[in-house]
C-alpha positions in Angstrom: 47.6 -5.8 122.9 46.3 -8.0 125.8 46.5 -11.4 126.6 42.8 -12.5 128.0 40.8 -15.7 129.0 37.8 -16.3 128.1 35.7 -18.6 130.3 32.2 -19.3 129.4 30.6 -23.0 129.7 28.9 -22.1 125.6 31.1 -22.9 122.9 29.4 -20.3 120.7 30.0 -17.5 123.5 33.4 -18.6 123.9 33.7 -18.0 119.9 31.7 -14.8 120.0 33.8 -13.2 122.6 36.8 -14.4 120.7 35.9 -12.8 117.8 35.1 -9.5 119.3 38.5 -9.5 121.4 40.4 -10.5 118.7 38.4 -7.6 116.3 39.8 -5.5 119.1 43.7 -6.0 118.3 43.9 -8.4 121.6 44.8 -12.3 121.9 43.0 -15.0 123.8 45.8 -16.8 125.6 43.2 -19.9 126.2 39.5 -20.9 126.6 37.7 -22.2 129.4 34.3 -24.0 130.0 34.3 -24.0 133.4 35.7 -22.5 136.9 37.8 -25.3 137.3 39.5 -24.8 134.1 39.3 -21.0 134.2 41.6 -20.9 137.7 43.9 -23.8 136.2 44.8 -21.2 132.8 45.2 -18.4 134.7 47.6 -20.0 136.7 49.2 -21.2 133.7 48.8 -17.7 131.2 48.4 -15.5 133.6 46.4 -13.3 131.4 46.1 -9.3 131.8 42.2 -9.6 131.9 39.7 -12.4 132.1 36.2 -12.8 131.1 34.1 -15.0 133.0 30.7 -16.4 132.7 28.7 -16.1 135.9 26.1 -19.5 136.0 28.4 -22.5 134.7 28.5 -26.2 135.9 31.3 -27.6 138.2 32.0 -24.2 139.4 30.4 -20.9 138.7 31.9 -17.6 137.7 31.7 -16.2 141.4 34.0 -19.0 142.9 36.1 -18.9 139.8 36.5 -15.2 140.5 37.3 -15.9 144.2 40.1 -18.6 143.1 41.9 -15.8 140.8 42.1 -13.2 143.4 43.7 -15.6 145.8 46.1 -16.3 143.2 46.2 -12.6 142.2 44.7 -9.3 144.2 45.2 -7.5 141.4 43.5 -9.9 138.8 41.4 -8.1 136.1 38.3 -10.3 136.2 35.0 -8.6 133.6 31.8 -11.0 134.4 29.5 -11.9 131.5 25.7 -12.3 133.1 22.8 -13.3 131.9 19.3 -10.7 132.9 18.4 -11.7 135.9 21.3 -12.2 137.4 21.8 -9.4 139.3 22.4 -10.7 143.1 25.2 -13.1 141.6 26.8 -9.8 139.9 26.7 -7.9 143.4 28.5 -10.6 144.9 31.2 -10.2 141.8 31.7 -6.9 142.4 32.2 -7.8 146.2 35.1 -10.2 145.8 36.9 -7.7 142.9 35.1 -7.8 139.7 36.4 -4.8 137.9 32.9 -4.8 135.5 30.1 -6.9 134.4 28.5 -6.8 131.1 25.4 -8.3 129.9 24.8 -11.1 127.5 24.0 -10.9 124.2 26.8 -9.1 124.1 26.9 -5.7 122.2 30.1 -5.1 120.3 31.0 -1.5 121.4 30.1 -2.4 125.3 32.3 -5.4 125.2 35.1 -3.5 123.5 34.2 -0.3 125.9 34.5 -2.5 129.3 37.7 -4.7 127.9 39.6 -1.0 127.6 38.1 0.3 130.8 39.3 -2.7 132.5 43.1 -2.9 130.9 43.5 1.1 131.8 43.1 0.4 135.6 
């Protein structure tokens, strides 16, 4: 079982992806609605894996994701993105997203990328 944040700046994401992690057999540690908040938990959970919205207010997923691996290289970060979105998920992957997956959110995908992400 892993410990993972979920950051998303939607309430009913953040309860949809808790669902589905939970479903899983793993625990969310915390919740965040922005990047702010999302590099403040980890720093305080230090979570195996974290989800993380990509557009949010105050500070978007990309910075957020920046933040983490400053904190921790080795930081499992999986970026949730809206279609669309596809330069914003290039630059993920170039500061050390380990996946991206798109929203709405398929079940099996989401479960799929969380286990893909935890085995590396």
């Amino acid at each position: 079982m892993a410990k993972i944040l979920i950051t998303d700046d939607a309430a009913f994401m953040r309860m949809t992806l808790s669902k589905m992690i939970t479903d899983a057999g793993h625990e969310v540690v915390a919740e965040a609605a922005d990047g702010y908040e999302a590099v403040a938990l980890y720093k305080q959970h230090r979570p195996d894996l974290v989800t993380m919205d990509i557009t949010m207010p105050n500070l978007d997923g990309v910075e957020a994701l920046k933040q983490i691996k400053e904190i921790n290289p080795l930081a499992k970060v999986l970026m949730c993105s809206a279609m669309g979105q596809q330069n914003k998920v290039v630059d993920a992957i170039q500061y050390g997203a380990i996946d991206f997956i798109v929203k709405p959110f398929d079940e099996a995908r989401m479960k799929e990328a969380i286990e893909n992400a935890l085995s590396r």
